[in-house]
C-alpha angles and dihedrals in degrees: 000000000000088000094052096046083052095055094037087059086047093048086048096044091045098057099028086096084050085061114034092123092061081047095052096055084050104047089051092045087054095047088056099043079061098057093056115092077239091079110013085053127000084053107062090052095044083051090051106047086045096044109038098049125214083245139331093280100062118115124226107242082048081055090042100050098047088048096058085051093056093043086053091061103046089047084073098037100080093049082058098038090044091065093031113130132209109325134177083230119051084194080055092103098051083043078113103047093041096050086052090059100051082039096056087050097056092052091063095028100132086217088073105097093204138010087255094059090040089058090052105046087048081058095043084050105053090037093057093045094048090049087047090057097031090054086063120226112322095051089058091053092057091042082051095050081045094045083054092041097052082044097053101048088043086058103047088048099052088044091056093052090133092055129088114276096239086055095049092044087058095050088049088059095043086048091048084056099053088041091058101038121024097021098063092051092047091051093051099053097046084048088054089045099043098035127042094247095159100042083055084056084048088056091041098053091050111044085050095063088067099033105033130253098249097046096039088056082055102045087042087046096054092040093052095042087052091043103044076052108060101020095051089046099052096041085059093045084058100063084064088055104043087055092050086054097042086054086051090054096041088053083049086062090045094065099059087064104041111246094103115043121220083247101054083046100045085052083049089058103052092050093047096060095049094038108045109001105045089048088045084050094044103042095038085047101053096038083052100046086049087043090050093044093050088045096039086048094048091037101043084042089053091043089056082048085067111021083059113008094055082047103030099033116192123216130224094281095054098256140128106245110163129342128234098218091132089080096067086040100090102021127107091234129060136227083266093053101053085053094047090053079038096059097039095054088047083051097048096057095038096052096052098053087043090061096044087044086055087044100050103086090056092043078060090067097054099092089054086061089042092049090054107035106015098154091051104051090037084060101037096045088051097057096038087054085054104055089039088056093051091056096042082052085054093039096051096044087060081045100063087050092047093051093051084050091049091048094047089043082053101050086045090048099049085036087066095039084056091048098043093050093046085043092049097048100049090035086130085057094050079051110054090031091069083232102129092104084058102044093047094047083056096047091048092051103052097039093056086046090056096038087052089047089048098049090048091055100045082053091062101040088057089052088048092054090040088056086044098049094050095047085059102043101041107030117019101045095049093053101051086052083054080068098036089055093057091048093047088053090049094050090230079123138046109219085235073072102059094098097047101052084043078063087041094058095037101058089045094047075049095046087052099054106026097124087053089040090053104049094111097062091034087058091049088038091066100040088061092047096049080048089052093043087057087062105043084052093055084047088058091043094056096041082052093079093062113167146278119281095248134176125201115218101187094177091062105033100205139134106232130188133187131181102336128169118173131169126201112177101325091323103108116168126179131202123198101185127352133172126186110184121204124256096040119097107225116207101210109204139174143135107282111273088037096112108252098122092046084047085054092036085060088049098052080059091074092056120132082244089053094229111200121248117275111265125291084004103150119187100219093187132348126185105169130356109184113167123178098248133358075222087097124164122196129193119195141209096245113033137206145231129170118232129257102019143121114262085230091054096047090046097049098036085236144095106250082226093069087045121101115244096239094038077048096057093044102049084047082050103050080038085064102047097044097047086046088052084047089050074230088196098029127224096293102056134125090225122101089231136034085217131089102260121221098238079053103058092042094049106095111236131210095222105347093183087048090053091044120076118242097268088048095058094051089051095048086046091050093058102049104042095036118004100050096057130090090250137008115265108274084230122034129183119193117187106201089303081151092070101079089046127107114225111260082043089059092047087049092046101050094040091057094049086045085060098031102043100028088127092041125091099242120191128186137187109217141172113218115213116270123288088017109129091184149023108302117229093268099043084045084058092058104027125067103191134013115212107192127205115214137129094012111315144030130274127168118261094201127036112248093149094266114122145185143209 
């Protein structure tokens, strides 16, 4: 059987490149099957009520049935618990689903005397679970106490079956009591000494500030519930096949001495493969397959919550409205970094409550251990703790210097990313600055720092896993078959058992330390936190600037300002009164450091998109603050494009795809008209036409501003924020955009904004040539005003009737 198993693989592997076509259609047809609420959620409860049975007895098409009938009902739980709102009980929208499976174990519960019984206590059952769940947490907390009272004097009753009634009746009661009462606590507290429970609240805290408390206790809710599924349920199908392997390896033993021939065990073995090991691959390959796509869809979902939303925050009405990019500005670590810190911290927790979840069904069989050799196992687990404890001290102390050497290897890594990527982008400056020696020198350096702190940590990490290895080899697993061999000799155990109850004593020996056991991680675990709580305080930081209170006064179309007093640095100006009127273009001039760039940063606050105040920006004092539409556009003095992107996109902030065909031509076409009037390559160029071609705009570039001079991209910037729309912005706000200009550009420019925005309120910030105490001729011509910053607050350097106080 084996043989043929074994040919059967080959033949399979040797054609499989022959049909990868065939592999590829079902590979795709079983991705997407994962993506349905058939398979991600209806499945793993199917899998578990057909696979962990009401009792030995049930059959399996009762199993089945009832299982169809739970999955039903699940099929229809996420469409409910996607559009769920706030609720005292994250577990509130599979109130349904859950109260069907205890349900469906009540109705073949062997306890039930009739079908009719059996029917009500499956709807005593589910009422009482759905009224659990619905009552929030409290009220499962009391059902829980309830839940250890009811155990314990159960217990106490059925122990004292030899006493009088009346005096079992009374310890039932005292038991009920302590159940109630002193058990719950206990249990508690050996829970909060045994588990890191509060390193798990830690976690919690903090991945719910990015990702928000309510949808993070849904997301939590419908990945535990997946995962106790299929990981309860195949943890329970293993002990089966641990005992079916640990048969194979006792016959092994058999045929040394004769009383099993190479022929019986070969057949044993293959019958044992197709039989018992293909079904457990099978079974524990598709239910993990379904348990790591549900995990990989809510985790990757909640990595996107903080790698965009803590940067790119929405607003209530779902759109971007500023980013909060300052706040990795300044910082040692990037975006990258913090998700990094933000996964590993999601996988940590997961993980561990993955692996207690697979270990559950075998801690189950401890008390019957207990219950048979209690003296043995209460002085073997001791000492085994014991020793255990004294590894994890020396573990963890390699652990702590492991984790500084991490966090310095980090710094220096993303140190070097930082300086390869400034290096790379102003390599024509390295060049013609004579500054590659340099450069070099700095790069070797810090690549052979970070190579000699490598090399020191993997050391360490191989001495860590030898201690580990050996630990395991030498001392922990003798002494667990110290145990096994008692039991053996007291027949509580068949010797077809050995390796489960190796596994037995193992997880509990695990359960028991796991906090020691986990110092590693933990240790991990809060470097990452204390990474992440440097960026939520950034975040703060940055949120922290807020804007200016601002109204928007769109009959009269003025600026208006009223007692305002504002610092940046040591620049403070003050305005008493100020009043810009629409249709007039305002040059807005002053020595650097006099304040015109922080009095257009305070505008752009009162944008429709509510951008925050510039950096270390203070209002001192602000009376009134009226502008002529909260529809401002600002263009800056050093623009932006994002990389790896279209020019039409860009342009249109849209993907062309989502663009209608018609809407698409006519925007290529009123692109091409504006960047010929602009004369967009100049004269000069090496291009056929001066214009933005349409193969152009639809090419996707690698960095499109980078590859543009300086005049180009304020053409191109010009375009897309003022000339493509229907009108010009009612307030716009230009930051020396001129500079870069030639100038015939600048004539065509400003020419252009005079026509297009000559009901608009245009301001622009401009340096007039040096000596010049006014607007030259040519600036006169464009300009209508000048408002000049100096000592501390703003006046007008030419009479246009405006005036301020």
């Amino acid at each position: 059987g084996g043989t043929v198993a074994a040919i059967g693989v080959a033949v399979v592997v040797q054609l499989w490149p022959e049909t990868t076509g065939v592999a590829d259609v079902v590979g795709k047809f079983l991705f997407e099957a994962l993506a349905t609420e058939v398979v991600g959620f209806a499945l793993p409860f199917v899998y578990f009520r057909f696979t962990v049975r009401a009792h030995d007895g049930e059959s399996w098409r009762s199993a089945a049935s009832l299982a169809a009938l739970v999955g039903g009902v699940a099929l229809a739980t996420p469409l409910v618990a996607d559009g769920a709102a706030a609720t005292p009980s994250a577990l509130l929208p599979f109130r349904h689903v859950l109260s069907a499976l205890v349900a469906s174990y009540c109705l073949a519960s062997h306890l039930a005397p009739s079908a009719l019984s059996a029917v009500f206590g499956a709807c005593l059952g589910a009422g009482a679970t759905a009224t659990i769940i619905t009552l929030g947490w409290e009220v499962q907390a009391q059902a829980a106490r309830c839940l250890c009272g009811a155990a314990c004097a159960a217990c106490a009753f059925h122990s004292l079956s030899s006493s009088a009634r009346s005096r079992r009746i009374i310890v039932a009661v005292i038991a009920l009591s302590i159940g109630v009462t002193v058990v719950p606590w206990v249990g508690m507290e050996v829970v909060r000494f045994l588990l890191p429970l509060a390193e798990l609240q830690e976690a919690y805290d903090m991945i719910s500030a990015f990702v928000g408390e309510e949808r993070l206790g849904r997301f939590c809710a419908k990945l535990f519930l997946v995962t106790a599924l299929c990981q309860v349920s195949l943890g329970y199908l293993g002990i089966a096949f641990l005992r079916r392997g640990q048969e194979r390896r006792n016959a092994l033993t058999y045929v040394g001495d004769g009383s099993v021939t190479a022929s019986s065990f070969s057949r044993l073995v293959g019958w044992y493969m197709l039989a018992a090991a293909l079904p457990y691959m099978a079974q524990r390959t598709i239910v993990e397959n379904v348990n790591t796509y549900v995990v990989g869809t809510i985790t990757h979902e909640m990595e996107r919550d903080m790698r965009l939303g803590a940067v790119f925050p929405r607003g209530l009405d779902g759109v971007v409205g500023d980013t909060l990019l300052a706040a990795v500005q300044g910082s040692k670590y990037t975006v990258e970094g913090y998700t990094d810190a933000f996964n590993k911290v999601v996988s940590t927790c997961y993980n561990l409550i993955e692996h207690k979840l697979f270990g559950f069904p075998k801690l189950v069989l401890l008390p019957g251990m207990l219950m048979k050799r209690p003296w043995l196992v209460v002085a073997v687990l001791p000492a085994s703790v014991a020793l255990d404890v004294g590894r994890a001290r020396l573990v963890t102390s390699l652990t702590k210097r492991l984790e500084k050497m991490s966090r310095d290897i980090q710094e220096l890594a993303q140190r070097r990313r930082k300086i390869e990527q400034h290096d790379a982008k102003n390599e024509e400056l390295i060049r013609r600055g004579a500054a590659s020696d340099f450069a070099e020198a700095q790069w070797r350096h810090l690549a052979l720092d970070i190579d000699i702190r490598t090399l020191r940590f993997h050391a360490l990490i191989s001495l860590r896993n030898f201690i580990n290895a050996l630990y395991k080899q030498d001392i922990l697993h003798p002494g667990i078959e110290l145990v096994i061999a008692w039991l053996l000799e007291s027949k509580h155990i068949l010797s077809a058992d050995i390796s489960i109850y190796l596994r037995v004593v193992e997880e509990s020996i695990d359960f028991l330390l796991t906090r020691f056991r986990m110092d590693a991680s933990l240790a991990t675990m809060r470097t990452d936190l204390e990474r992440l709580a440097d960026l939520s305080e950034r975040l703060d930081e940055v949120r922290a600037r807020g804007a200016a209170e601002c109204s928007a006064d769109v009959a009269s179309k003025e600026l208006i300002i009223e007692g305002l007093e504002f610092q940046r640095g040591p620049s403070v100006v003050r305005l008493e009164r100020l009043v810009l009127r629409a249709g007039r273009i305002y040059a807005v001039t002053g020595a650097n450091g006099s304040g015109k760039s922080s009095f257009f940063g305070l505008l752009a606050s009162c944008s429709r998109r509510g951008t925050l105040l510039p950096s270390g920006f203070e209002i001192r004092e602000l009376g009134r603050l009226t502008v002529p539409s909260h529809d401002l556009v600002e263009v800056g003095q050093q623009l932006y494009c994002p990389l790896f992107t279209k020019p039409l996109s860009w342009m249109l902030q849209r993907h062309v795809d989502t663009v209608p065909t018609e809407e698409l031509r006519a925007y290529e076409a009123r692109i091409h008209e504006l960047s010929a009037r602009m004369n967009f390559y100049g004269e000069s160029s090496a291009f056929a036409s001066a214009s933005i071609s349409s193969y152009e705009l639809h090419e996707e570039k690698d960095d499109w501003y980078g590859a543009l001079s300086g005049g180009q991209r304020v053409k191109a910037e010009l375009i897309r924020k003022v000339f493509l729309r229907d009108a010009c912005p009612p307030f716009l706000l230009i930051d020396e955009a001129f500079a870069p200009l030639d100038p015939p550009s600048k004539k065509i420019i400003q020419t252009m904004i005079k026509e297009f925005c000559s009901e608009s309120l245009v301001l622009v910030i401009y340096h007039a040539d040096a000596g010049e105490t006014c607007l030259s001729a040519e600036a006169s011509g464009f300009f209508d005003a000048n408002l000049h910053f100096s000592n501390g607050t703003a006046d007008f350097r030419s009479c246009s009737g405006d005036t301020i106080s």
